[in-house]
CHARMM-style PDB file with segment names, atoms N, HN, CA, C and O in Angstrom:
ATOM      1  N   UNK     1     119.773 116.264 101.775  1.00  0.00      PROA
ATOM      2  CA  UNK     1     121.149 116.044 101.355  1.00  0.00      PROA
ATOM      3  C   UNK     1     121.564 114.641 101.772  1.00  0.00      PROA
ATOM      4  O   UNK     1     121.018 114.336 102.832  1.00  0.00      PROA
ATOM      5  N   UNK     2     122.377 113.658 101.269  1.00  0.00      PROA
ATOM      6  HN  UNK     2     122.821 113.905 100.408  1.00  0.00      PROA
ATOM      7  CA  UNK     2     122.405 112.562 101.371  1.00  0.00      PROA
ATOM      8  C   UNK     2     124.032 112.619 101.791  1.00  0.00      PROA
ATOM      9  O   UNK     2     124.788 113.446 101.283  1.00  0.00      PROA
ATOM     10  N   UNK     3     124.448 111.684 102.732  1.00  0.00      PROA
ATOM     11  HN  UNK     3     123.834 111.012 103.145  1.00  0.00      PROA
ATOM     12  CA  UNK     3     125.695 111.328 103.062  1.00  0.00      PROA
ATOM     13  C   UNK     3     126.863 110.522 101.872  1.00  0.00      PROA
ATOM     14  O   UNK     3     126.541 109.945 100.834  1.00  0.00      PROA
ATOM     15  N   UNK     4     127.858 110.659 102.267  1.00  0.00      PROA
ATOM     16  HN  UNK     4     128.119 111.128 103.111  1.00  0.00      PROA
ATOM     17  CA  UNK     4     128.572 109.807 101.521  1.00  0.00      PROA
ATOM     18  C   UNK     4     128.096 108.662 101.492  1.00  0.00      PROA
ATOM     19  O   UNK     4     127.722 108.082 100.473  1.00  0.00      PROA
ATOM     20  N   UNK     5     128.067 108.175 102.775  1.00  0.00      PROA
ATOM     21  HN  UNK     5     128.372 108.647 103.603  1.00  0.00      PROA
ATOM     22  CA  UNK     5     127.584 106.721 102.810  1.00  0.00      PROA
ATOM     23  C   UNK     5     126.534 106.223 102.239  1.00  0.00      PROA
ATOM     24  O   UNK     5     126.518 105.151 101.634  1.00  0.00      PROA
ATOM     25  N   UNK     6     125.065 107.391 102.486  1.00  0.00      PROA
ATOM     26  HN  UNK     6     125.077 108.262 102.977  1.00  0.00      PROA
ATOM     27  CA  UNK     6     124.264 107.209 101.475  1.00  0.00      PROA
ATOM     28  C   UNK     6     124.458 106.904 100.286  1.00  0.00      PROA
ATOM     29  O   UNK     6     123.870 105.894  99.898  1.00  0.00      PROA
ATOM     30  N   UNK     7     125.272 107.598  99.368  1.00  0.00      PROA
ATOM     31  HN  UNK     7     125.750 108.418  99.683  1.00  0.00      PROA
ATOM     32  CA  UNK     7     124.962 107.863  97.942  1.00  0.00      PROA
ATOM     33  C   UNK     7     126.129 106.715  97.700  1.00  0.00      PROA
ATOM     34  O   UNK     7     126.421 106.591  96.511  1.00  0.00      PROA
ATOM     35  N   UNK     8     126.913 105.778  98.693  1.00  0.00      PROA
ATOM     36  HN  UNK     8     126.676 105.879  99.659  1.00  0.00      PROA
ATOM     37  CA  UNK     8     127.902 104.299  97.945  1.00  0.00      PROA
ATOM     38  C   UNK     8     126.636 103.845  98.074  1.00  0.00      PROA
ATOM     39  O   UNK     8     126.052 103.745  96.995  1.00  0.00      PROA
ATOM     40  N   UNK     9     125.951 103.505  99.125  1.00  0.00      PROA
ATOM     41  HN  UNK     9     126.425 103.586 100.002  1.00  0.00      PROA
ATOM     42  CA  UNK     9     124.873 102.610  99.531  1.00  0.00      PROA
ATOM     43  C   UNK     9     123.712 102.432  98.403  1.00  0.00      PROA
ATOM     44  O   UNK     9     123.204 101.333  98.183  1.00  0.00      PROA
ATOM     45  N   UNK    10     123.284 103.800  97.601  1.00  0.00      PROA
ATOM     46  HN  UNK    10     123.697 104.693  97.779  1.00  0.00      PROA
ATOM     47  CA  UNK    10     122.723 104.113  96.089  1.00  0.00      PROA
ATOM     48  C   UNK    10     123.420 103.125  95.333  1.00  0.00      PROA
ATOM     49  O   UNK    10     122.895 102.088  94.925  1.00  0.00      PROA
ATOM     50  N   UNK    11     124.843 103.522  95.113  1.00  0.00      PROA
ATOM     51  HN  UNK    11     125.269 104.363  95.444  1.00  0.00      PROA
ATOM     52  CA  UNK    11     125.493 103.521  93.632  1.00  0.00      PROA
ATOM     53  C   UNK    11     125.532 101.707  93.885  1.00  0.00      PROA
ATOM     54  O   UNK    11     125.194 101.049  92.901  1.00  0.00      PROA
ATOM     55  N   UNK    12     125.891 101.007  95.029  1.00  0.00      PROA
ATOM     56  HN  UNK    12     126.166 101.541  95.828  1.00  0.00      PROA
ATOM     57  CA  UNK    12     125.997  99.640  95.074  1.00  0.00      PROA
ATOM     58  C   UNK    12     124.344  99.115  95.071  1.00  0.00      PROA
ATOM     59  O   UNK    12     123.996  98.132  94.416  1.00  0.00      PROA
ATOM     60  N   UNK    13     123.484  99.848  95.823  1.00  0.00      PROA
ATOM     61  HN  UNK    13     123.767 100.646  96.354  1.00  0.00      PROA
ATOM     62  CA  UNK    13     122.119  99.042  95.681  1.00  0.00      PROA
ATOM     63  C   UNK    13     121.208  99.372  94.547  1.00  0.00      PROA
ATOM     64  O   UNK    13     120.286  98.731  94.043  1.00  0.00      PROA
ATOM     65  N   UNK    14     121.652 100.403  94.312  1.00  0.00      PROA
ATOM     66  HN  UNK    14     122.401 100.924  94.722  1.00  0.00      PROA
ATOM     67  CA  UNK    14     120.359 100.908  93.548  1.00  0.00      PROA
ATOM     68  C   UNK    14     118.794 101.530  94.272  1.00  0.00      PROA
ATOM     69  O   UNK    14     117.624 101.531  93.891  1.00  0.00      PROA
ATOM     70  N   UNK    15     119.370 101.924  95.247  1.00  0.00      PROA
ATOM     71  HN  UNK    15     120.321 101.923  95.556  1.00  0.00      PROA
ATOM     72  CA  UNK    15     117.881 102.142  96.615  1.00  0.00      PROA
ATOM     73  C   UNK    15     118.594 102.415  97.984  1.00  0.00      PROA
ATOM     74  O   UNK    15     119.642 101.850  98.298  1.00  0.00      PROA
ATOM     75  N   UNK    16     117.870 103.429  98.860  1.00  0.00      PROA
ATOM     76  HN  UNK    16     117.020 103.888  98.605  1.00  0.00      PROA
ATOM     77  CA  UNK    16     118.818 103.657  99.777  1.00  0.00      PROA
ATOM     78  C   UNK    16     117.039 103.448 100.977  1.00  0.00      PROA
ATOM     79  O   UNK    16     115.892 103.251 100.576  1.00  0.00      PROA
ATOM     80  N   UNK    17     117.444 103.572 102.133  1.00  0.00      PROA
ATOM     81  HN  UNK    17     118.376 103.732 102.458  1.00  0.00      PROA
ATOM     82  CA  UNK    17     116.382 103.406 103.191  1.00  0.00      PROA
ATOM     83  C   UNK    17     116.400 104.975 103.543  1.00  0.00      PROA
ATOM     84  O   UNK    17     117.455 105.602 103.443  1.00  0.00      PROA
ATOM     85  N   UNK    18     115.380 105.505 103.897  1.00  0.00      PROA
ATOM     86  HN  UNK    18     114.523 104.996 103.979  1.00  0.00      PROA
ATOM     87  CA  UNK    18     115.178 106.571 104.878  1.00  0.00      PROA
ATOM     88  C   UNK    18     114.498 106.783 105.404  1.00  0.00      PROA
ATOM     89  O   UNK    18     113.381 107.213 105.115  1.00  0.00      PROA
ATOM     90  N   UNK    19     115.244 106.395 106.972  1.00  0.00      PROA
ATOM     91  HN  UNK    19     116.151 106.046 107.207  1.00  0.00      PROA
ATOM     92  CA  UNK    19     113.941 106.029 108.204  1.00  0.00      PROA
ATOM     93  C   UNK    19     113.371 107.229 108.056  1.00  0.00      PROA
ATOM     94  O   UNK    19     113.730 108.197 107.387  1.00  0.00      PROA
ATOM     95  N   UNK    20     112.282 107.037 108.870  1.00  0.00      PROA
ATOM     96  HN  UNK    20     111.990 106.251 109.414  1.00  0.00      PROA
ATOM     97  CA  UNK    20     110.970 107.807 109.333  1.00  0.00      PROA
ATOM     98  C   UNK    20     110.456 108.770 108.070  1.00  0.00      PROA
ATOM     99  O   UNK    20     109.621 109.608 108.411  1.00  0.00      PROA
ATOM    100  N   UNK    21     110.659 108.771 107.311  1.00  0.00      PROA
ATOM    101  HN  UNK    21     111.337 108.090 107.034  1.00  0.00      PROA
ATOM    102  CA  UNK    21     110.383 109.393 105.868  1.00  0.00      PROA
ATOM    103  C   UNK    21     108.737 110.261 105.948  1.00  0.00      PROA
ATOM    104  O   UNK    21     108.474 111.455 105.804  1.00  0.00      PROA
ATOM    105  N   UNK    22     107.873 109.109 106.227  1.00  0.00      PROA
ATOM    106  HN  UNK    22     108.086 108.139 106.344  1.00  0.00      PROA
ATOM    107  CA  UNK    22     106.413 108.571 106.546  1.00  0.00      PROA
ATOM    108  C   UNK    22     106.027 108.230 107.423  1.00  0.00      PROA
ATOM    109  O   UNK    22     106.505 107.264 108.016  1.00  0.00      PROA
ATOM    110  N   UNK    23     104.705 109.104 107.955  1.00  0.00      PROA
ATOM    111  HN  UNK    23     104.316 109.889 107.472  1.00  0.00      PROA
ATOM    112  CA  UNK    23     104.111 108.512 109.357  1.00  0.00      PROA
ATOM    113  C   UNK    23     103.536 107.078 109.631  1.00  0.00      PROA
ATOM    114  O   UNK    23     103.194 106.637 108.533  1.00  0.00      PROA
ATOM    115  N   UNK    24     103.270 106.127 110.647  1.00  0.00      PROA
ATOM    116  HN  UNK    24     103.547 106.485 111.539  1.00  0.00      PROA
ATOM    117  CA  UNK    24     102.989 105.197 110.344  1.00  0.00      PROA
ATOM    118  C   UNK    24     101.367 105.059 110.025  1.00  0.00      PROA
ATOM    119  O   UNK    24     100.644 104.063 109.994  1.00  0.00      PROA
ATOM    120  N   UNK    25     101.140 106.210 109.840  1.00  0.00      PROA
ATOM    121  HN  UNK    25     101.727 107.019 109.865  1.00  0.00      PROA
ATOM    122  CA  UNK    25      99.396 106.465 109.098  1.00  0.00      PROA
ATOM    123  C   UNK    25      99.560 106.622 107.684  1.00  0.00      PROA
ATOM    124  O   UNK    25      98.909 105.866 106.962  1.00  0.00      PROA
ATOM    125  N   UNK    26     100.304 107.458 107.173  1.00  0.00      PROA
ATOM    126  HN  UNK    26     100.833 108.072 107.760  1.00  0.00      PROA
ATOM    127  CA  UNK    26     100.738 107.832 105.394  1.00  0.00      PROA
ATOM    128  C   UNK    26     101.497 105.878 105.175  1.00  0.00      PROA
ATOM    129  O   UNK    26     101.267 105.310 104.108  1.00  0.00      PROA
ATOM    130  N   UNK    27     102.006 105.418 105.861  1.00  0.00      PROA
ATOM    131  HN  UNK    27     102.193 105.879 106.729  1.00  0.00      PROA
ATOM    132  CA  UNK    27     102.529 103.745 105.670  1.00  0.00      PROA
ATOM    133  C   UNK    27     101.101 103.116 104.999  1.00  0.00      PROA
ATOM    134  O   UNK    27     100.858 102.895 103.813  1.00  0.00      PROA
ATOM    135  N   UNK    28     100.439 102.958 105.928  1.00  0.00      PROA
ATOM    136  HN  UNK    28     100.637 103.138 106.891  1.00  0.00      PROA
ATOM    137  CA  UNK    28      99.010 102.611 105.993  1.00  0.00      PROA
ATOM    138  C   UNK    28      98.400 102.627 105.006  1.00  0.00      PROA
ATOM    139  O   UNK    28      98.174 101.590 104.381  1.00  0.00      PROA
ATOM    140  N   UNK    29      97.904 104.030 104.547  1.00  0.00      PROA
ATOM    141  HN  UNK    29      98.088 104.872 105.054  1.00  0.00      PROA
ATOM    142  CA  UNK    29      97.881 104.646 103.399  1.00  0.00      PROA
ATOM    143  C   UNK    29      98.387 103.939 102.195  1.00  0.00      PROA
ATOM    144  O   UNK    29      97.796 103.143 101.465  1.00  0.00      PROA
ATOM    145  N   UNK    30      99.589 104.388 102.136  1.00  0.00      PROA
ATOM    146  HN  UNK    30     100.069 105.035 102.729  1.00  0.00      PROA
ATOM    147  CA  UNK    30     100.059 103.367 100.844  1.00  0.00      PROA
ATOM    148  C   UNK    30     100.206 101.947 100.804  1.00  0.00      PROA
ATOM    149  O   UNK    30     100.080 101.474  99.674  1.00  0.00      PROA
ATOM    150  N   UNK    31     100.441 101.131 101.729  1.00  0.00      PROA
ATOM    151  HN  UNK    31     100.543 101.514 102.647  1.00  0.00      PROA
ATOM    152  CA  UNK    31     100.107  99.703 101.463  1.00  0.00      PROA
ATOM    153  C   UNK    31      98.651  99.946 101.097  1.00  0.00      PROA
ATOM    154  O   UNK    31      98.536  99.739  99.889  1.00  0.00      PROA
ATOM    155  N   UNK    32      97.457 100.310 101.661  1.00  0.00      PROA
ATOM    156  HN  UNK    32      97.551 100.478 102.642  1.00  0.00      PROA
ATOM    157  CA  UNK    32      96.484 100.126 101.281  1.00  0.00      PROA
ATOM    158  C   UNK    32      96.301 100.435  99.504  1.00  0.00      PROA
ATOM    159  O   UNK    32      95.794  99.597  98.758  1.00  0.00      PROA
ATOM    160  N   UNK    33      96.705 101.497  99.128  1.00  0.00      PROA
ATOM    161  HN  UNK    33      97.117 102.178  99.734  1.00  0.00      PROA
ATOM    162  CA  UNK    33      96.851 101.539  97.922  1.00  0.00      PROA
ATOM    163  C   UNK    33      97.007 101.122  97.137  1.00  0.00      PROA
ATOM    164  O   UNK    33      96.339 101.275  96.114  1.00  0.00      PROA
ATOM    165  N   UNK    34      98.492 100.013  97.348  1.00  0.00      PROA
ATOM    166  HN  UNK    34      99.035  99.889  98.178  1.00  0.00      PROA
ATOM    167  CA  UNK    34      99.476  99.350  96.954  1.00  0.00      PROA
ATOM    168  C   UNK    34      98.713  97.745  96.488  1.00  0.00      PROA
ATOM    169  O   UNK    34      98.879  97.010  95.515  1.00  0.00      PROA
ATOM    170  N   UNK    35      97.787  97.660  97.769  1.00  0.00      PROA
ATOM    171  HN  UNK    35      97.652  98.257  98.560  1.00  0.00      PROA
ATOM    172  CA  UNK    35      97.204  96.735  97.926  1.00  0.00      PROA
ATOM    173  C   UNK    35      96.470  96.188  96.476  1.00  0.00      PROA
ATOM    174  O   UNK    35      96.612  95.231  95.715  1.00  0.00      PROA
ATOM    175  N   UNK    36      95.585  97.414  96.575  1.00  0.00      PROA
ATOM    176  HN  UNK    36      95.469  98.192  97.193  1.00  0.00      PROA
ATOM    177  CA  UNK    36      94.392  97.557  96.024  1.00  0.00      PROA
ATOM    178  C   UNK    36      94.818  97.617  93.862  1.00  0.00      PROA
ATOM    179  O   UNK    36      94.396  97.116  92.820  1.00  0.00      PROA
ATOM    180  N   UNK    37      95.976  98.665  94.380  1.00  0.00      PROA
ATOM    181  HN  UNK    37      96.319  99.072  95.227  1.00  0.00      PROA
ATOM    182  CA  UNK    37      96.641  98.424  92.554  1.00  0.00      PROA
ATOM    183  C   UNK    37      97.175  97.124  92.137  1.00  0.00      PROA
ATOM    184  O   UNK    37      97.527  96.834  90.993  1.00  0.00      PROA
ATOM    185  N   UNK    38      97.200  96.374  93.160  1.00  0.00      PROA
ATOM    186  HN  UNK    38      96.914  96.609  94.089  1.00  0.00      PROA
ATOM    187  CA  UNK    38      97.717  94.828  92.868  1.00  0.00      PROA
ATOM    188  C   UNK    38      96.915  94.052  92.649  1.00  0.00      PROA
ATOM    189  O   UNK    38      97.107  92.952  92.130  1.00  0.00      PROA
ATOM    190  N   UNK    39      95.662  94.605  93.092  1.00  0.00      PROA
ATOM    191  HN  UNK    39      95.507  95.499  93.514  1.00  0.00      PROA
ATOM    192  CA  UNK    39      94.313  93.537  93.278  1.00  0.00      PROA
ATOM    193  C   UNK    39      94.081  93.843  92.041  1.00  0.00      PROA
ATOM    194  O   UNK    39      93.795  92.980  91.212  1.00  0.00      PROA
ATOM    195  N   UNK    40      94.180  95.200  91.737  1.00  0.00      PROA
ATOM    196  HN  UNK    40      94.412  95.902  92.410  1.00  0.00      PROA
ATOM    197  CA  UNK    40      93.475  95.235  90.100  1.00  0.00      PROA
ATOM    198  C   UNK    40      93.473  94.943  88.892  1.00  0.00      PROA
ATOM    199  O   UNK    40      92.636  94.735  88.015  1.00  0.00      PROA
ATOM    200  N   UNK    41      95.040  94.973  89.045  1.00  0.00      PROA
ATOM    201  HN  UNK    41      95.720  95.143  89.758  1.00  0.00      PROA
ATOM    202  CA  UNK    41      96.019  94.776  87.844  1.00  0.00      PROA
ATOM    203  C   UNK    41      96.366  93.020  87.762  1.00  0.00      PROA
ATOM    204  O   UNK    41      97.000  92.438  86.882  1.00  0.00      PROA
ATOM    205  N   UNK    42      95.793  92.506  88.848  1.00  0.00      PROA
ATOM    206  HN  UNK    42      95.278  92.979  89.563  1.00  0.00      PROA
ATOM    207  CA  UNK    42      95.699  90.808  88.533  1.00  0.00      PROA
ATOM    208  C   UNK    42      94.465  90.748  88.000  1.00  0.00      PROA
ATOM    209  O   UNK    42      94.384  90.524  86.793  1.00  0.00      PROA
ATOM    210  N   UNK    43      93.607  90.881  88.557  1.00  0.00      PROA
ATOM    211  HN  UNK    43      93.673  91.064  89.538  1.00  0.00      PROA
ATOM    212  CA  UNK    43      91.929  91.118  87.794  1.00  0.00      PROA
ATOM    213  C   UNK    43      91.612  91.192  86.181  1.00  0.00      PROA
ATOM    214  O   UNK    43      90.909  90.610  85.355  1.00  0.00      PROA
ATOM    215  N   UNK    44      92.830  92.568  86.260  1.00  0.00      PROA
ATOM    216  HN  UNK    44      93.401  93.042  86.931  1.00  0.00      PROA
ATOM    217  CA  UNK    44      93.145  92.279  84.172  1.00  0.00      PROA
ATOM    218  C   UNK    44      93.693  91.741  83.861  1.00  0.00      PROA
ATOM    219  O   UNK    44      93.373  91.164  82.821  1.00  0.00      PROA
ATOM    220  N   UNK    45      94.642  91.529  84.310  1.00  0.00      PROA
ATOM    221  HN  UNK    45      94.901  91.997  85.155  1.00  0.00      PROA
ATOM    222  CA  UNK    45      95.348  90.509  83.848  1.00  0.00      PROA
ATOM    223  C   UNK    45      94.245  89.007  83.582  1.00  0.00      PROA
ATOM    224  O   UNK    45      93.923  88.523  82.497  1.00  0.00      PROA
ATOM    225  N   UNK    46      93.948  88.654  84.633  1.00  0.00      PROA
ATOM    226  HN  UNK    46      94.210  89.047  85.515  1.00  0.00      PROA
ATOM    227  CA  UNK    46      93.295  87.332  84.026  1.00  0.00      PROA
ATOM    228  C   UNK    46      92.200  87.522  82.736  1.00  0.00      PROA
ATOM    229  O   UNK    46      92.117  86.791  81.749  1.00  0.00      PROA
ATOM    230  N   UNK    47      91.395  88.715  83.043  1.00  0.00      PROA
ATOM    231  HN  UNK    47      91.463  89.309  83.845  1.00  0.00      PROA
ATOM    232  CA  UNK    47      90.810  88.873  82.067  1.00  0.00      PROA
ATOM    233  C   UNK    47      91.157  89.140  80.680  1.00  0.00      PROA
ATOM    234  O   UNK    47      90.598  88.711  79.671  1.00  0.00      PROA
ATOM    235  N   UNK    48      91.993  89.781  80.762  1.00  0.00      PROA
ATOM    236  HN  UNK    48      92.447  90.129  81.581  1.00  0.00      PROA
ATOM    237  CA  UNK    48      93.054  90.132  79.230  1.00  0.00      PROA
ATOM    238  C   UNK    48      93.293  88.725  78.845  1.00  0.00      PROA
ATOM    239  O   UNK    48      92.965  88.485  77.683  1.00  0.00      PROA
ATOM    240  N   UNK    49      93.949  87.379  79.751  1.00  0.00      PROA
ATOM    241  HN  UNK    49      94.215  87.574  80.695  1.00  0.00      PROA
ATOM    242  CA  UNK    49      94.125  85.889  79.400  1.00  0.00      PROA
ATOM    243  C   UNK    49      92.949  85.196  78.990  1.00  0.00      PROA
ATOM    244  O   UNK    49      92.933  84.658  77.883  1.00  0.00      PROA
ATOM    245  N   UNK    50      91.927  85.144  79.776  1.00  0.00      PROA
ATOM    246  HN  UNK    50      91.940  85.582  80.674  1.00  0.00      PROA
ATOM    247  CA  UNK    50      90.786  84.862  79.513  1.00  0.00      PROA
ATOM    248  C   UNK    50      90.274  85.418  78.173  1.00  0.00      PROA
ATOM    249  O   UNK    50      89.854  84.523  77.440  1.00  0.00      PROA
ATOM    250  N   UNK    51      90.206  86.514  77.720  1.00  0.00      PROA
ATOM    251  HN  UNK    51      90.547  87.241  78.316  1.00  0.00      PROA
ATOM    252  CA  UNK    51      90.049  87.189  76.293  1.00  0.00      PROA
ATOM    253  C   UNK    51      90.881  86.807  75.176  1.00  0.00      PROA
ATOM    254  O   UNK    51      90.345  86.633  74.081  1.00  0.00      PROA
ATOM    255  N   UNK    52      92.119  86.657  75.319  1.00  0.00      PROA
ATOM    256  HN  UNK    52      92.554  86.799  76.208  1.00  0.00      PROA
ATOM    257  CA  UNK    52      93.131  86.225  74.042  1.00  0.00      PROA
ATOM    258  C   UNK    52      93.381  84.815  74.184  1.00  0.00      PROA
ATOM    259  O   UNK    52      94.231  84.287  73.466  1.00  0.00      PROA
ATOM    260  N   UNK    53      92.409  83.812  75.455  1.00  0.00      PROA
ATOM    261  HN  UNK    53      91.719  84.240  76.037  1.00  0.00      PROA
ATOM    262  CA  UNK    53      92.422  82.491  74.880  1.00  0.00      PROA
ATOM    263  C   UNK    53      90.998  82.013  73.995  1.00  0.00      PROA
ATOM    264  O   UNK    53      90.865  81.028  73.269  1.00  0.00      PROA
ATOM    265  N   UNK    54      90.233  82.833  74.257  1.00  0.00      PROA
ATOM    266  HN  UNK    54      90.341  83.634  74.847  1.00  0.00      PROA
ATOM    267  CA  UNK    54      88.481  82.991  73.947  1.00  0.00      PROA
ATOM    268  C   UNK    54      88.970  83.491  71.969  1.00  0.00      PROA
ATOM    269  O   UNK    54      88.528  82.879  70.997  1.00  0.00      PROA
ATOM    270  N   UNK    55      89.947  84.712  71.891  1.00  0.00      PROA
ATOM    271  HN  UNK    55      90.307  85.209  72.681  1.00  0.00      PROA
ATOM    272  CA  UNK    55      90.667  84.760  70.309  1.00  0.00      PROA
ATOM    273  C   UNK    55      91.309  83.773  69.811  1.00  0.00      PROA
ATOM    274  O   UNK    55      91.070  83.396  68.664  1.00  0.00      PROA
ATOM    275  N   UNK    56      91.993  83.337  70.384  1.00  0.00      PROA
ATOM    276  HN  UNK    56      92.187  83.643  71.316  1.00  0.00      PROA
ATOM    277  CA  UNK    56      93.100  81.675  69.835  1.00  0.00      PROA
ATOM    278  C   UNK    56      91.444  80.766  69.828  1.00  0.00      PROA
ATOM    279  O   UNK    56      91.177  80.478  68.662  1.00  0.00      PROA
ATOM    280  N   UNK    57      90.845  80.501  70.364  1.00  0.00      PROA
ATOM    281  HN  UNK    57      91.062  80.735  71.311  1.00  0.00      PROA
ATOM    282  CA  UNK    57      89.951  79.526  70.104  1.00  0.00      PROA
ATOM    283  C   UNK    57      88.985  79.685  68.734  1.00  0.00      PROA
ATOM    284  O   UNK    57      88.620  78.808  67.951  1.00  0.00      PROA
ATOM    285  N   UNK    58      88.701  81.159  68.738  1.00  0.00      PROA
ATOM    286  HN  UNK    58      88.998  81.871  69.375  1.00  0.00      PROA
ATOM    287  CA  UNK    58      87.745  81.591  67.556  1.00  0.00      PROA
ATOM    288  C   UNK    58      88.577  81.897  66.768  1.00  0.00      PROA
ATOM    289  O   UNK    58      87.970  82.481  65.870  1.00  0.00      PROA
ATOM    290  N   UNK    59      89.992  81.855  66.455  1.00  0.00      PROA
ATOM    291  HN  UNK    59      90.485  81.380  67.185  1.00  0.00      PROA
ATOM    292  CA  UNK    59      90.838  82.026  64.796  1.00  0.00      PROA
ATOM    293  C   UNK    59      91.143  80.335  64.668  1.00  0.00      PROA
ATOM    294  O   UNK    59      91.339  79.833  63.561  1.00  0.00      PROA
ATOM    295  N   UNK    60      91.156  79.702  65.646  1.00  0.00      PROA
ATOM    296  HN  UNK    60      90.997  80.109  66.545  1.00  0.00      PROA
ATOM    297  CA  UNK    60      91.753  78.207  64.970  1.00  0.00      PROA
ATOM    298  C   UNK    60      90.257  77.397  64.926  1.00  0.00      PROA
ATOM    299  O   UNK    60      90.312  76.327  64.319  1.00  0.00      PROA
ATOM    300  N   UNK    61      89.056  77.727  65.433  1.00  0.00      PROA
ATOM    301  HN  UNK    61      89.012  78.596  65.926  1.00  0.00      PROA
ATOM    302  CA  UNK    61      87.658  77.412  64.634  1.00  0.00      PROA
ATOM    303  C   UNK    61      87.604  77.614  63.220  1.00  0.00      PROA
ATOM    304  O   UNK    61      87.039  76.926  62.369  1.00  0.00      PROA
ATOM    305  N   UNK    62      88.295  78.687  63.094  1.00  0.00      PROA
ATOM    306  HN  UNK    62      88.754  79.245  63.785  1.00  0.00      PROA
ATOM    307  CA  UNK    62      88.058  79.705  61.411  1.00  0.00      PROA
ATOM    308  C   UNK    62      89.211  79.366  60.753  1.00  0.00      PROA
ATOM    309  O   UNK    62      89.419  79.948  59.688  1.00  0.00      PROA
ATOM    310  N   UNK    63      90.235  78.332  61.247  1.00  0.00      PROA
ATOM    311  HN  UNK    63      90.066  77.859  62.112  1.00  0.00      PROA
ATOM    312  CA  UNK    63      91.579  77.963  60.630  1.00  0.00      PROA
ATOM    313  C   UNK    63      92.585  78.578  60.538  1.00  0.00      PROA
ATOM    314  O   UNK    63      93.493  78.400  59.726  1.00  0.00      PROA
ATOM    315  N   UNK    64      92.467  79.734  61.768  1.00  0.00      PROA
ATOM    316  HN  UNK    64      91.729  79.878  62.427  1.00  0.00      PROA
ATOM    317  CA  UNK    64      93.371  80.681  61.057  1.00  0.00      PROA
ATOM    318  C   UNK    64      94.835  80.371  62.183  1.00  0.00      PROA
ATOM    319  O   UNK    64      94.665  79.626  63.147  1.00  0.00      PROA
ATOM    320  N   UNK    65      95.964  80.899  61.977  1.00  0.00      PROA
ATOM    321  HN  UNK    65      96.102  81.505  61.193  1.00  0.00      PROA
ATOM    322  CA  UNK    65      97.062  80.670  63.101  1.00  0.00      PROA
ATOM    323  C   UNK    65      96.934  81.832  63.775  1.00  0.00      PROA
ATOM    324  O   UNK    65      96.732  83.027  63.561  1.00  0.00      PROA
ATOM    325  N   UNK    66      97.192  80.789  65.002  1.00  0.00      PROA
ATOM    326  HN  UNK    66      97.356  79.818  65.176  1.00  0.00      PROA
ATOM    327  CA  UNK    66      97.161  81.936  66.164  1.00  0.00      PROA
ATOM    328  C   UNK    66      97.660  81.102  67.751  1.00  0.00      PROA
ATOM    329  OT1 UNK    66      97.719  81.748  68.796  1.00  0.00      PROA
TER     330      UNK     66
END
């Protein structure tokens, strides 16, 4: 159940804190996670860039716009 104060603290932030929620092992846990989905999702990312500049190069060889 959330306090008054809580739920202004919501409606003005959009996000409220709640200590101790999580042990500081489950913390751990998810940064590591957190970590790791960040590592990955840059990884495609470059590669997805790397791929659709490798396409812009092979449609404007072939004349095409892109």
């Amino acid at each position: 159940m959330l306090t008054d104060a809580q739920r202004t603290a919501y409606e003005r932030d959009g996000f409220i804190v709640v200590p101790n929620v999580f042990s500081p092992a489950e913390i751990d846990e998810l940064r590591r996670v957190t970590n790791e989905f960040v590592r990955n999702a840059a990884a495609v990312t470059a590669n997805d860039e790397v791929s659709i500049s490798k396409i812009r190069i092979r449609a404007r060889s072939r004349g095409c716009a892109g």
